[in-house]
C-alpha positions as CSV (number, residue, x, y, z in Angstrom):
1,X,-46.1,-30.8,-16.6
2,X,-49.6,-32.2,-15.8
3,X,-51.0,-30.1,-18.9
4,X,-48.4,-31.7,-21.6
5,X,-49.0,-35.0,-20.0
6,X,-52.7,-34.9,-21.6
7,X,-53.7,-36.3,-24.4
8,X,-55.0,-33.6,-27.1
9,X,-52.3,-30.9,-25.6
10,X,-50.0,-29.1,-28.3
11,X,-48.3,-27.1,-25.2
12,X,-48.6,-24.2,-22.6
13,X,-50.0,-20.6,-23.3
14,X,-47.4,-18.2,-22.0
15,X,-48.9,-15.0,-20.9
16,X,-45.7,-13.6,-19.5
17,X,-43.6,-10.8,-21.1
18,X,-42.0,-11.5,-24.4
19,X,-38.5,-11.1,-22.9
20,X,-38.7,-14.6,-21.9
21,X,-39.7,-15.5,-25.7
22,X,-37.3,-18.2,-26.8
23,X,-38.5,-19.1,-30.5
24,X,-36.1,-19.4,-32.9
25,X,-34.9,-18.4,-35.1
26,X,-36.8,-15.3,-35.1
27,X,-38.7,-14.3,-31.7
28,X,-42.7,-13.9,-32.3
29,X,-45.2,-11.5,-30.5
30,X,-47.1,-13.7,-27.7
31,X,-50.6,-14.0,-28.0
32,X,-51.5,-10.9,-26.1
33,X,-49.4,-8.5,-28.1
34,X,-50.8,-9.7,-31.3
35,X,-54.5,-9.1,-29.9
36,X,-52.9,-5.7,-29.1
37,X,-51.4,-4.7,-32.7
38,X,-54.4,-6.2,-34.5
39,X,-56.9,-4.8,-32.4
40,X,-58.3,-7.7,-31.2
41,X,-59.0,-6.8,-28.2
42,X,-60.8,-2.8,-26.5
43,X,-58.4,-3.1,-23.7
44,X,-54.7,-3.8,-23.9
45,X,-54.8,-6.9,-20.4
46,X,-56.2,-10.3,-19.7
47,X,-58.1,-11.3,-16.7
48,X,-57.7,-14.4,-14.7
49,X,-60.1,-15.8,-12.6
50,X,-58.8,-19.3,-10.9
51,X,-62.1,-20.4,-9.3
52,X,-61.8,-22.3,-5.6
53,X,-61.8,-25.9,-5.3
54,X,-62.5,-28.1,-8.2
55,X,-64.3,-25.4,-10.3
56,X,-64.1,-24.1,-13.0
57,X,-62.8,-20.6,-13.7
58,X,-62.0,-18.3,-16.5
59,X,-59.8,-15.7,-18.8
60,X,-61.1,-12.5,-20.4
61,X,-59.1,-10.7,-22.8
62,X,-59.6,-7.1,-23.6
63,X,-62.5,-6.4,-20.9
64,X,-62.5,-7.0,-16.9
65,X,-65.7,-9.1,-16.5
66,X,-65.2,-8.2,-12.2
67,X,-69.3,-9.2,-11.7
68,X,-68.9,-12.4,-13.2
69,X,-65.8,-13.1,-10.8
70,X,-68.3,-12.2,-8.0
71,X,-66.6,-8.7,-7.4
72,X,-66.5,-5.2,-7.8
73,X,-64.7,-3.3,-10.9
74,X,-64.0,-0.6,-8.2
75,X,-62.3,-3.4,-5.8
76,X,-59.3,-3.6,-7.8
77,X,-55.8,-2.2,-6.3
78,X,-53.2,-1.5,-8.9
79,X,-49.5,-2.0,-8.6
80,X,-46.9,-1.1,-11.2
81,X,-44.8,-4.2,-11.9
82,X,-41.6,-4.2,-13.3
83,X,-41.0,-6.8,-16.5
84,X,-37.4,-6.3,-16.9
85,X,-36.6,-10.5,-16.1
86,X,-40.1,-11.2,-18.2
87,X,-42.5,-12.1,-15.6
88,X,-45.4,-10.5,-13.4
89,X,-43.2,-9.2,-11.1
90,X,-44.3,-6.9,-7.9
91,X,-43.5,-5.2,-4.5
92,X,-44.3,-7.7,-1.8
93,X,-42.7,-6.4,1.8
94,X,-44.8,-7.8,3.9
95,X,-47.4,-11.0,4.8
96,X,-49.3,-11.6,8.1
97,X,-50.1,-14.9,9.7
98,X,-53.0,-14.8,12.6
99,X,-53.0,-11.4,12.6
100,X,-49.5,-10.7,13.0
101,X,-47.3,-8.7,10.6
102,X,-43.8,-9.9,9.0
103,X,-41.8,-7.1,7.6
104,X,-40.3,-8.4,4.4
105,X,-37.9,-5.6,3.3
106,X,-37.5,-5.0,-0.1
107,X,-38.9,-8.7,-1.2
108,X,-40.9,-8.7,-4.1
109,X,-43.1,-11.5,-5.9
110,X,-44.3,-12.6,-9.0
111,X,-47.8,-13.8,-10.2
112,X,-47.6,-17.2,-12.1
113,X,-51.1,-19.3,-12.7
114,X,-48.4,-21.8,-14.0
115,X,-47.6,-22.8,-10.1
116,X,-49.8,-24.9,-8.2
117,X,-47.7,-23.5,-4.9
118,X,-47.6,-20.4,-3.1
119,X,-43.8,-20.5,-2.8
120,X,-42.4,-17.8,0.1
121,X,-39.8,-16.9,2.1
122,X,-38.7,-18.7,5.0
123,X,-40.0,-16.3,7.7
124,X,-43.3,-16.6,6.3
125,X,-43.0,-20.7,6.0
126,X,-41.8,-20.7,9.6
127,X,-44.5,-18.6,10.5
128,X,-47.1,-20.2,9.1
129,X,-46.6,-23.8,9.9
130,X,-45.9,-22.9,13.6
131,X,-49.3,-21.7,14.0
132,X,-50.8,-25.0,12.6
133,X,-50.4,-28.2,15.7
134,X,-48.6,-31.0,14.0
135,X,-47.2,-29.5,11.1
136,X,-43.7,-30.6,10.2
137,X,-40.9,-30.7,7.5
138,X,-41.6,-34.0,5.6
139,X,-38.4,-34.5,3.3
140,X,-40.0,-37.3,1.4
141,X,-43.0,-35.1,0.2
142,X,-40.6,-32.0,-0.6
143,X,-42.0,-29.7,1.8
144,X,-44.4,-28.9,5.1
145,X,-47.2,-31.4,6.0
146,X,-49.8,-31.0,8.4
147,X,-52.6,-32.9,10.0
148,X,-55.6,-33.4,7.7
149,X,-58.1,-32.7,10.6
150,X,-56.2,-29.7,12.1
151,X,-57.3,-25.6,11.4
152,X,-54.9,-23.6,8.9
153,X,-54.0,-20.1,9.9
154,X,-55.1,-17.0,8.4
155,X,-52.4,-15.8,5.7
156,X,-52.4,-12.6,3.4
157,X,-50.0,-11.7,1.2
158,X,-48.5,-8.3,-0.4
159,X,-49.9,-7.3,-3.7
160,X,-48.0,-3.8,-3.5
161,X,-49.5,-1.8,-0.7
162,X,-52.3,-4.4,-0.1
163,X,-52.6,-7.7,1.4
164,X,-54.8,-10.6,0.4
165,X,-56.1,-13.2,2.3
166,X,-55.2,-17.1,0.9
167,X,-58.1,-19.1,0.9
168,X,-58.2,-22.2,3.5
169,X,-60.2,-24.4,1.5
170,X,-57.4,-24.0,-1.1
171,X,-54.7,-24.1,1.7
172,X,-54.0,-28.1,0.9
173,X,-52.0,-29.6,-2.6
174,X,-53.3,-33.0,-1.1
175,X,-53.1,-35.9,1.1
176,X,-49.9,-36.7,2.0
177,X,-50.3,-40.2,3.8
178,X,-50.6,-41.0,7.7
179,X,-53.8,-38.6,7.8
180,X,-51.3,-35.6,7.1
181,X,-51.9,-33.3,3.5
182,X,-49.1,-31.8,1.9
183,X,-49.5,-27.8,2.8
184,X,-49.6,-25.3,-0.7
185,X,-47.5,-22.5,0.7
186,X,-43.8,-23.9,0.9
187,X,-40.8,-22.4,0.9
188,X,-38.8,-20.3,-2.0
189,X,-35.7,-22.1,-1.1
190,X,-32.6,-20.0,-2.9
191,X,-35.2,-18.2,-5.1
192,X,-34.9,-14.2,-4.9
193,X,-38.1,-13.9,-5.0
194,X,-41.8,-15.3,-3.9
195,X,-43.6,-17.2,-6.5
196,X,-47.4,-16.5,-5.8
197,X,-49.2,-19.7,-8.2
198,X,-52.5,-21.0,-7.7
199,X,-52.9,-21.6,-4.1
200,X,-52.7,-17.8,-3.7
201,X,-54.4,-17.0,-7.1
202,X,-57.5,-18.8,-6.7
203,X,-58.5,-16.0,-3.6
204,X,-58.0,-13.1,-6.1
205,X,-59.9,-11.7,-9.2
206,X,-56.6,-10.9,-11.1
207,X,-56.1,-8.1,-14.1
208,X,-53.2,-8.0,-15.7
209,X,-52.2,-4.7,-17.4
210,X,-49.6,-4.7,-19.9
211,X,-50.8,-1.8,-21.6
212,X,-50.3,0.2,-18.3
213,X,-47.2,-2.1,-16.8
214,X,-49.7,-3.2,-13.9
215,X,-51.3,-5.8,-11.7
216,X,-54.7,-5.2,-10.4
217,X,-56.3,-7.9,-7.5
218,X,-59.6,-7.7,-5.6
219,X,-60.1,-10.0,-2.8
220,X,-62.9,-12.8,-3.8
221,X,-65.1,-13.8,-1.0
């Protein structure tokens, strides 16, 4: 919404999987599978790298630039994703908060640089704002706030068989009034699935794969 609110924007860039394609009358190839056919590009993915804080980051497509993202090509973990409802979609069974596990059976999660939230389920939420003093549900604000002064937890998330540690710096969607800040992971609500956006992205070096129906993330430092 932000992006179409400023002035010189024509749109958004969908990078998802043409099932979700909605131009009519006839449906077109999305950018990435026309760099594809026309041989735009020597590798069949795009790369995103969501740098921390107010930086800036950057896209590749057709080559994984991992140095330049301050990490190892050899770093990446693959999972096979399944596209069937269009998006980046992925086993995600478990998350760990402090140190200690939650078994998420059978959850899976999609990765969308079009969220500014990590968006999880309710076990996770739960566990994650109990380890933080003075955290609470704020109605008003939609969601979890927590004291501006006070130490996040360590979370990592299920990419597949690995997890990945969120980023505390990025932890925070903003102030939220009353010294409190408005917390970036938040609950899924009815959702069948976690929505992994920015607040999780910006901690990975992400490549995504359509030419081998995978995700690949290496933890960024």
């Amino acid at each position: 919404a932000s992006l179409q609110q400023n002035d010189g924007s024509d749109g958004l860039l969908g990078l998802a999987w043409p099932v979700l394609n909605t131009i009519t009358p006839e449906a077109q190839a999305t950018l990435v599978e026309n760099m594809i056919k026309q041989g735009i590009i020597d590798l069949p993915l795009f790369t995103v790298n969501l740098d921390k804080g107010d930086n800036n980051g950057f896209y590749t497509f057709g080559v994984i630039d991992a140095a330049k993202a301050g990490v190892k090509e050899t770093d990446i973990k693959y999972t096979p994703i399944d596209n069937s409802q269009g998006f980046w979609m992925f086993s995600s069974t478990n998350a760990i908060v402090n140190g200690k596990t939650i078994k998420l059976s059978s959850n899976t999660a999609i990765a969308d640089t079009g969220t500014a939230l990590a968006l999880v389920s309710d076990s996770v939420v739960s566990a994650v704002y109990a380890a933080i003093p003075g955290a609470k549900l704020d109605n008003t604000q939609g969601g979890y706030v927590y004291p501006a002064d006070a130490k996040v937890p360590d979370v990592e998330l299920a990419v597949g068989d690995v997890t990945f540690k969120t980023n505390a710096a990025d932890f925070s969607l903003g102030d939220a009034g009353n010294g409190m800040l408005l917390g970036g992971i938040q609950s899924r609500g009815d959702n069948h699935f976690d929505i992994l956006g920015d607040v999780f992205l910006k901690s990975v070096y992400v490549v995504f794969d359509p030419g081998n129906t995978r995700i690949g993330m290496a933890q960024r430092s």
